[in-house]
PyMOL CGO cylinders between C-alpha atoms (Angstrom):
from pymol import cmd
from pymol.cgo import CYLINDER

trace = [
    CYLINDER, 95.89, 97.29, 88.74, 92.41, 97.75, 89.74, 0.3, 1, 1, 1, 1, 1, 1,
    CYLINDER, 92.41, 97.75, 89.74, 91.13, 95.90, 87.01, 0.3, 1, 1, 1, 1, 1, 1,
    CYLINDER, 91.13, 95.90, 87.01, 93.41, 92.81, 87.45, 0.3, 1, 1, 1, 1, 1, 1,
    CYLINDER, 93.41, 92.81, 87.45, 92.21, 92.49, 91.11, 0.3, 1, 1, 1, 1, 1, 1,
    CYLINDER, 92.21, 92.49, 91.11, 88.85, 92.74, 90.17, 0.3, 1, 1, 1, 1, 1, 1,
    CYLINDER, 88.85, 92.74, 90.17, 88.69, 89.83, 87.37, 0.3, 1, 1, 1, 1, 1, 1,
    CYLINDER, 88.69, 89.83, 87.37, 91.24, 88.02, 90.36, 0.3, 1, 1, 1, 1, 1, 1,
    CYLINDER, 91.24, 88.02, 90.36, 88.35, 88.40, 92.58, 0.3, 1, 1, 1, 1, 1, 1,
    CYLINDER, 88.35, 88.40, 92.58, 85.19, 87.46, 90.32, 0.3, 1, 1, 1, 1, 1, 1,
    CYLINDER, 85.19, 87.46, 90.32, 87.43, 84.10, 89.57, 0.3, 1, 1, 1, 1, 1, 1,
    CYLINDER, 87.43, 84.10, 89.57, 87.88, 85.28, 85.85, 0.3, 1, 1, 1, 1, 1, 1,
    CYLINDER, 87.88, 85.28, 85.85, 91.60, 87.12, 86.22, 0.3, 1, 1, 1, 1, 1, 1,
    CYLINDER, 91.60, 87.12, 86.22, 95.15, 85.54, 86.17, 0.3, 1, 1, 1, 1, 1, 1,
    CYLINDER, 95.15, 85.54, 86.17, 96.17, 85.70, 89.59, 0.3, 1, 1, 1, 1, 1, 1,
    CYLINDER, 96.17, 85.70, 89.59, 100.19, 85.02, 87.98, 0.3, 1, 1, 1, 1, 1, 1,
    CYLINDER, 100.19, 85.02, 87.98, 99.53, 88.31, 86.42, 0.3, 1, 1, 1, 1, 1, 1,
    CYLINDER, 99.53, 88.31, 86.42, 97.78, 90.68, 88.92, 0.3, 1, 1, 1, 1, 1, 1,
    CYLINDER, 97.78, 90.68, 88.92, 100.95, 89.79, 91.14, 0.3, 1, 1, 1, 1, 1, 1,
    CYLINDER, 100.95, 89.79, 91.14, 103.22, 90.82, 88.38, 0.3, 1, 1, 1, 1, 1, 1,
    CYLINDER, 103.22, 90.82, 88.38, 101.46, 93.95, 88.26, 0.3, 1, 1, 1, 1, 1, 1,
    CYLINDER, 101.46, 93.95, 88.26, 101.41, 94.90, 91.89, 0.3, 1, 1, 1, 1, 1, 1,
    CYLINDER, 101.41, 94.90, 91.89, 105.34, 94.39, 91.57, 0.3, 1, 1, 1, 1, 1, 1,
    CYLINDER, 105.34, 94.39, 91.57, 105.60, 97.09, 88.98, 0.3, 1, 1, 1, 1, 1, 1,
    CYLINDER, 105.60, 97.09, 88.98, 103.11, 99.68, 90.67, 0.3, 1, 1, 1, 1, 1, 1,
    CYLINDER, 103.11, 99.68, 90.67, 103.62, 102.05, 92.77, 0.3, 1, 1, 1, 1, 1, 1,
    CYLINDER, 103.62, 102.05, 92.77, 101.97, 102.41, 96.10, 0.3, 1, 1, 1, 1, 1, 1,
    CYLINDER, 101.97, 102.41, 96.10, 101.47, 104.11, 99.54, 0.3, 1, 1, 1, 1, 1, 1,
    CYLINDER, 101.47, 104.11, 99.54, 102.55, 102.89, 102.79, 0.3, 1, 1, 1, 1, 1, 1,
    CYLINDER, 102.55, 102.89, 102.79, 101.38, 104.33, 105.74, 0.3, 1, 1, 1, 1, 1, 1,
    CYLINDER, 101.38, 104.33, 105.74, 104.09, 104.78, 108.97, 0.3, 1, 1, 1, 1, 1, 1,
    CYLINDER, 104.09, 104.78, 108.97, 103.28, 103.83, 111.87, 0.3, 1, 1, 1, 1, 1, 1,
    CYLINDER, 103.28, 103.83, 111.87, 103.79, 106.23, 114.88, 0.3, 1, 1, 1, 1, 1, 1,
    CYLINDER, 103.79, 106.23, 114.88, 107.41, 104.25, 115.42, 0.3, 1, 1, 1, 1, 1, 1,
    CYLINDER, 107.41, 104.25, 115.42, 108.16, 104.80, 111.98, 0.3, 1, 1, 1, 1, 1, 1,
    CYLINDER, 108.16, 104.80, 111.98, 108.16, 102.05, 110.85, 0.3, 1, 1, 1, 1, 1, 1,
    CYLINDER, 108.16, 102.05, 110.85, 105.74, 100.85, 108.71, 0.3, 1, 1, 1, 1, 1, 1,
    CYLINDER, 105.74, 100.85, 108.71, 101.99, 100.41, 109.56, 0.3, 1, 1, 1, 1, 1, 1,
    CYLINDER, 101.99, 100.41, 109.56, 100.81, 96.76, 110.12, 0.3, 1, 1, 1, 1, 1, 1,
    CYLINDER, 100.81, 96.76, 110.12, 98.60, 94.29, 111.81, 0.3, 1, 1, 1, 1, 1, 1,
    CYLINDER, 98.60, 94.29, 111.81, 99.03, 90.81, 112.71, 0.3, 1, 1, 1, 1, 1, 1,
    CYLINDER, 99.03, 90.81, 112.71, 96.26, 87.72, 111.60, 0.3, 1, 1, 1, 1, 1, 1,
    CYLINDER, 96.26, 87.72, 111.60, 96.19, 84.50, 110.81, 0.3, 1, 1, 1, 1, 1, 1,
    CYLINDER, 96.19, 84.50, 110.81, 100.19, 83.63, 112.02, 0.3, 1, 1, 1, 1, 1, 1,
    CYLINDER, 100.19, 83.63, 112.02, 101.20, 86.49, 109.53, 0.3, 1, 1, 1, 1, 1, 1,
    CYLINDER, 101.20, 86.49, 109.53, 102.15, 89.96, 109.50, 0.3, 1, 1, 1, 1, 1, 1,
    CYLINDER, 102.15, 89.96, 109.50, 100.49, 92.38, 106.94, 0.3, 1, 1, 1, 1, 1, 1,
    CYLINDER, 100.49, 92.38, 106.94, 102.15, 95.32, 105.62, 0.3, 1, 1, 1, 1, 1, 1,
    CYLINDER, 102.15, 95.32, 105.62, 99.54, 97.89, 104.41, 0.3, 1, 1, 1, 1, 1, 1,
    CYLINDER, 99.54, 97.89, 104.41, 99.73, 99.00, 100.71, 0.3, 1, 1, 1, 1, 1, 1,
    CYLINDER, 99.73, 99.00, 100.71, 97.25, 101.55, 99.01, 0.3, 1, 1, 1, 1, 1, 1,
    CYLINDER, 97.25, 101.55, 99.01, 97.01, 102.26, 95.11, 0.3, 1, 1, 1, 1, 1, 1,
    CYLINDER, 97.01, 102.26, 95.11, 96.11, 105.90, 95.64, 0.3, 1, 1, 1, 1, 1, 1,
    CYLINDER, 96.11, 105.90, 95.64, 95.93, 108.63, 97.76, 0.3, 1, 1, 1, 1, 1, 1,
    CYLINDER, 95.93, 108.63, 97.76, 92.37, 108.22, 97.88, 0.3, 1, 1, 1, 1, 1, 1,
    CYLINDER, 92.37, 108.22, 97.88, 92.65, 104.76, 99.33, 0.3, 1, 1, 1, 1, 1, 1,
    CYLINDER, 92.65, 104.76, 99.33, 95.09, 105.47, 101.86, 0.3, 1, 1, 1, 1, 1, 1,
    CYLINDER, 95.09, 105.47, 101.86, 92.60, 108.67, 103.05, 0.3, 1, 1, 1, 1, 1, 1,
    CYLINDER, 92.60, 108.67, 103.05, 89.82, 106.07, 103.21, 0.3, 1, 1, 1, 1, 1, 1,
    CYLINDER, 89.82, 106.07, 103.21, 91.40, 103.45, 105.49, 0.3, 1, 1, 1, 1, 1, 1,
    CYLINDER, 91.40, 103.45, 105.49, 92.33, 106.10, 107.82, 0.3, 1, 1, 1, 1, 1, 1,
    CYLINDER, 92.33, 106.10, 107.82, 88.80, 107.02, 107.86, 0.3, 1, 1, 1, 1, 1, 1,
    CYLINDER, 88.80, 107.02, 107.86, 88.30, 103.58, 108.78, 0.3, 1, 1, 1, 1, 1, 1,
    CYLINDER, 88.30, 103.58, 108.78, 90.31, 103.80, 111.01, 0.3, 1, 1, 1, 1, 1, 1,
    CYLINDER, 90.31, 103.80, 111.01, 88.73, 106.27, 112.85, 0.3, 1, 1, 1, 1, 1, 1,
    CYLINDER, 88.73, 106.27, 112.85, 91.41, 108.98, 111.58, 0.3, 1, 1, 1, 1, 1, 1,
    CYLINDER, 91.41, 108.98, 111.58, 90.93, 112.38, 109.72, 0.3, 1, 1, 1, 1, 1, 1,
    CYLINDER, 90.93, 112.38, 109.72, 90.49, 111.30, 105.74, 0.3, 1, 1, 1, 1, 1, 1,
    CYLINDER, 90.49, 111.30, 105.74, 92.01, 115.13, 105.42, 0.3, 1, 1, 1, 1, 1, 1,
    CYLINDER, 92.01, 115.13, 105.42, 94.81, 115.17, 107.68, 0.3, 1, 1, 1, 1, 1, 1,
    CYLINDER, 94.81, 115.17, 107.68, 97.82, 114.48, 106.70, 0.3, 1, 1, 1, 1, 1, 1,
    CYLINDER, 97.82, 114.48, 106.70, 98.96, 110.74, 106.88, 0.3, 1, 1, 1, 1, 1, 1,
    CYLINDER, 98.96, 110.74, 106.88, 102.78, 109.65, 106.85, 0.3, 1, 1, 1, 1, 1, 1,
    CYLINDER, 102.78, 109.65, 106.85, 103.58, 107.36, 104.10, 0.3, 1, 1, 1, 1, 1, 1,
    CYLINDER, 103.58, 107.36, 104.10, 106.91, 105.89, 102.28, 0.3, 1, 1, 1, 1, 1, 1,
    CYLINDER, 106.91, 105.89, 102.28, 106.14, 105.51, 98.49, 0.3, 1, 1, 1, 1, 1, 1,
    CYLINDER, 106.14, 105.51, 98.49, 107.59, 102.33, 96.94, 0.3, 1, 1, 1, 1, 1, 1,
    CYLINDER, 107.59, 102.33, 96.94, 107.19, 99.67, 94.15, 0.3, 1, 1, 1, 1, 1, 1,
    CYLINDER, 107.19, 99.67, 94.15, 105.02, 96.38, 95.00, 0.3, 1, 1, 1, 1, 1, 1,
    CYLINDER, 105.02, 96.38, 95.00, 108.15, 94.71, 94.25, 0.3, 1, 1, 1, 1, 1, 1,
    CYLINDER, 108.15, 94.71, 94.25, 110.30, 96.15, 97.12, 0.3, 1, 1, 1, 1, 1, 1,
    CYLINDER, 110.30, 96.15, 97.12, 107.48, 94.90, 99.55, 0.3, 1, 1, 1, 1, 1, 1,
    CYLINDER, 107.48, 94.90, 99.55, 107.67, 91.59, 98.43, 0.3, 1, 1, 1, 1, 1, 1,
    CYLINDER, 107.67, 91.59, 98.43, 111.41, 90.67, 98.72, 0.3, 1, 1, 1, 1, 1, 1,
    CYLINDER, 111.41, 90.67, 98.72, 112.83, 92.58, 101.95, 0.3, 1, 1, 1, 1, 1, 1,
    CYLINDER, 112.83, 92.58, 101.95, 111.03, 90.31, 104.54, 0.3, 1, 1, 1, 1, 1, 1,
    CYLINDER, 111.03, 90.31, 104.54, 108.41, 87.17, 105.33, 0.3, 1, 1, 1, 1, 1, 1,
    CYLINDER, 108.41, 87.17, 105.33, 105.02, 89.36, 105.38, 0.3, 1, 1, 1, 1, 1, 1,
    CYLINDER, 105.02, 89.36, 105.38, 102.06, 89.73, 103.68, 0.3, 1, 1, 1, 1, 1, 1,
    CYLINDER, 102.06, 89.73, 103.68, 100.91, 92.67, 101.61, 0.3, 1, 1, 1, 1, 1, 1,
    CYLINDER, 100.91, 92.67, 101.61, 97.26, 94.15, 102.34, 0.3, 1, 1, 1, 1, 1, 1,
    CYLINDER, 97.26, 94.15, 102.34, 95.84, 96.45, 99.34, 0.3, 1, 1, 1, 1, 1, 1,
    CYLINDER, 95.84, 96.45, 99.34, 93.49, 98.61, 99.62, 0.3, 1, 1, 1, 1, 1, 1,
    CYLINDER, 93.49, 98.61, 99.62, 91.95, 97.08, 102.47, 0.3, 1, 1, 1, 1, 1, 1,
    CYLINDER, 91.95, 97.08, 102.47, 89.41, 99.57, 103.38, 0.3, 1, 1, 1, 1, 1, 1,
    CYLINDER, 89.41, 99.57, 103.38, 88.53, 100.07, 99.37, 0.3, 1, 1, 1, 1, 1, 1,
    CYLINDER, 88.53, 100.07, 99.37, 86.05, 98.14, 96.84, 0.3, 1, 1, 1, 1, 1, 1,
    CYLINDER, 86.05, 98.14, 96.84, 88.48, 95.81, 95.48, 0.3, 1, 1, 1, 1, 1, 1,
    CYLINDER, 88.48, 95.81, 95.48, 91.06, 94.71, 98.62, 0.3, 1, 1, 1, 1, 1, 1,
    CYLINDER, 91.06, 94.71, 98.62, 93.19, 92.10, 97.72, 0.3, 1, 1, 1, 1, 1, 1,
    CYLINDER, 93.19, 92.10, 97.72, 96.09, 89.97, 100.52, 0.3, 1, 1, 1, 1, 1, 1,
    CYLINDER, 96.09, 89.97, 100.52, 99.05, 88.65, 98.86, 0.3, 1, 1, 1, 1, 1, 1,
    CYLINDER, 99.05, 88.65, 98.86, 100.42, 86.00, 101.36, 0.3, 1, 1, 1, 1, 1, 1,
    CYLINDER, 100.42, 86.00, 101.36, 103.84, 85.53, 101.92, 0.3, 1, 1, 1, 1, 1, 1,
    CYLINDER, 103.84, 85.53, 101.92, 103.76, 82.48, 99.70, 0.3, 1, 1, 1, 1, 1, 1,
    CYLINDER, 103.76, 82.48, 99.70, 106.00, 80.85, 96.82, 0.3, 1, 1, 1, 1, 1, 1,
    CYLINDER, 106.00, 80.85, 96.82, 105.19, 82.04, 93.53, 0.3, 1, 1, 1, 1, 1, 1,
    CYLINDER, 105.19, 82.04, 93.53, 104.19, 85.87, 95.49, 0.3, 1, 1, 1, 1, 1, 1,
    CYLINDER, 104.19, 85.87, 95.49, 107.24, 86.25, 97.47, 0.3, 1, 1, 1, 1, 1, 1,
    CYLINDER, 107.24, 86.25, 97.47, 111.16, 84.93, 97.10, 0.3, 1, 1, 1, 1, 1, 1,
    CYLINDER, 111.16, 84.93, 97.10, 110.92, 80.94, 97.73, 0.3, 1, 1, 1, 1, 1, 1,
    CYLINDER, 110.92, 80.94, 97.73, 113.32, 81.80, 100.96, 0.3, 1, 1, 1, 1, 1, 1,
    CYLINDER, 113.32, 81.80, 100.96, 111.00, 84.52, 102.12, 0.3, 1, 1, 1, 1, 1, 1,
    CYLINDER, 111.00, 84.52, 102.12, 107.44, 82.08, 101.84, 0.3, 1, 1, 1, 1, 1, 1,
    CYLINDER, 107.44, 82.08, 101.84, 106.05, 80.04, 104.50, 0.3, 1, 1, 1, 1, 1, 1,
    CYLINDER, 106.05, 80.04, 104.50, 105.17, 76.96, 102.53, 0.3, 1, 1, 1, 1, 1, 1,
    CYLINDER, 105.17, 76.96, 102.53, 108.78, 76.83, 101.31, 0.3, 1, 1, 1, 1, 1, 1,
]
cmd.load_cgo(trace, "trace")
């Protein structure tokens, strides 16, 4: 996955195809204190975070200002699942080398789920 988003990034990568990918892998998503799951708001949108390793997720709650060691609450899912169960975008990795947003848009998310529908 890692790869993908890096060639995505550099403007060499098929962004069709990193997508598919992220719907097939696995990640990490934090809770939130609620339980529900951990997001922030920017740009009009809503941003689930999603982490590709354990490593990742202990590094953004570093950023945050947490304990990298303590233990962090997370659901594990498939990329997919994120995608179709509401209108929000998907932040990966953000505290990592390669952080990638996947907007809630049409050809990322279910053409009834994206804004620009």
């Amino acid at each position: 996955m890692t790869d993908l988003i890096e060639r995505v990034r550099a403007g060499r990568g098929d962004g069709e195809a990193m997508v598919e990918a992220f719907r097939a892998t696995v990640v990490l998503v934090p809770l939130a204190p609620d339980g529900g799951l951990s997001a922030a708001d920017a740009g009009g949108i809503r941003w689930v975070f999603a982490f590709t390793s354990p490593a990742e997720l202990a590094a953004w709650t570093l950023a945050r200002g947490g304990d990298g060691d303590a233990e962090q609450p997370y659901l594990t899912t498939l990329g997919r699942r994120l995608l179709t169960v509401a209108p929000v975008g998907v932040a990966l990795d953000v505290a990592g080398g390669q952080p990638m947003l996947l907007p809630p848009m049409r050809g990322i998310v279910p053409d009834e789920l994206a804004l620009d529908a």
